[in-house]
C-alpha positions as CSV (number, residue, x, y, z in Angstrom):
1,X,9.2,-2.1,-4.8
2,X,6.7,-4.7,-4.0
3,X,4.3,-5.8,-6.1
4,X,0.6,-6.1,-4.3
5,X,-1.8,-9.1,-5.1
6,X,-4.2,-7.1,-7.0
7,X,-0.9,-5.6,-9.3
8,X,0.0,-2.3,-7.6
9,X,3.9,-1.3,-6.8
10,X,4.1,0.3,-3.9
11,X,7.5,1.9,-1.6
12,X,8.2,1.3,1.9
13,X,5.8,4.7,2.8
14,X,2.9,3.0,1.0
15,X,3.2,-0.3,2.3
16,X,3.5,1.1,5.7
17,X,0.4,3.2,5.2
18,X,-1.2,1.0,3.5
19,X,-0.8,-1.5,6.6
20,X,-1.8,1.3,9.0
21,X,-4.9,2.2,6.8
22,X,-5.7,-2.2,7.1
23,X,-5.8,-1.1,10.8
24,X,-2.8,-3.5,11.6
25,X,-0.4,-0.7,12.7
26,X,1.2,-3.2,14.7
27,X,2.4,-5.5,11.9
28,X,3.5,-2.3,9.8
29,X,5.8,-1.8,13.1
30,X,7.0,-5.1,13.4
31,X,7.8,-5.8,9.6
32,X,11.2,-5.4,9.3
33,X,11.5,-5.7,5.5
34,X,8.2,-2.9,5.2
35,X,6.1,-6.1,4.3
36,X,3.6,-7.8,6.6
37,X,0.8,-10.7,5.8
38,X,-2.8,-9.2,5.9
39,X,-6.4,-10.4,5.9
40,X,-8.1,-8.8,3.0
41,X,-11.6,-9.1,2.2
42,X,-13.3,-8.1,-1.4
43,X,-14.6,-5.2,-0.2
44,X,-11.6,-3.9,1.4
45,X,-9.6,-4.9,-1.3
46,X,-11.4,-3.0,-3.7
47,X,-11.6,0.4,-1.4
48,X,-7.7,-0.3,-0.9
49,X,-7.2,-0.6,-4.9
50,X,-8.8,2.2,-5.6
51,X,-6.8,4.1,-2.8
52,X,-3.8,2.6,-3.9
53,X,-4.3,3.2,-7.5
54,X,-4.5,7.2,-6.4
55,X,-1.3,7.2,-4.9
56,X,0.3,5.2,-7.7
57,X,-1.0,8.2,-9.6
58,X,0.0,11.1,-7.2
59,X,3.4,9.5,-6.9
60,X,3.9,9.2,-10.5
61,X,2.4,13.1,-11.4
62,X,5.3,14.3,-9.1
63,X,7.8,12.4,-10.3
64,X,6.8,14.2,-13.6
65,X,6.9,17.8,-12.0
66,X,10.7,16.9,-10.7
């Protein structure tokens, strides 16, 4: 699990797609450890949270269901 700046845990998956959706696809690739440096701006940042925070969510709901 890593822990994100603004206090999300995310897997591997997430942190890969979360990379991809920062449109740095190559980094994601190139990250051995599923964890890359990223520019993030405010806006982004808050777009991302909220993203994040909904698949924090999702992830958790079906965790529940199993």
């Amino acid at each position: 699990m890593y822990i994100f700046p603004f206090g999300n845990e995310a897997t591997c998956g997430e942190t890969f797609v979360f990379l991809f959706l920062m449109d740095q696809p190559r980094s994601a690739r190139s990250s051995e450890n599923c964890f890359a440096s990223w520019k993030v701006t405010p806006i982004s940042a808050s777009i991302i949270f909220v993203m994040m925070r909904q698949m924090h969510d999702a992830h958790r709901l079906i965790q529940q269901v199993k």
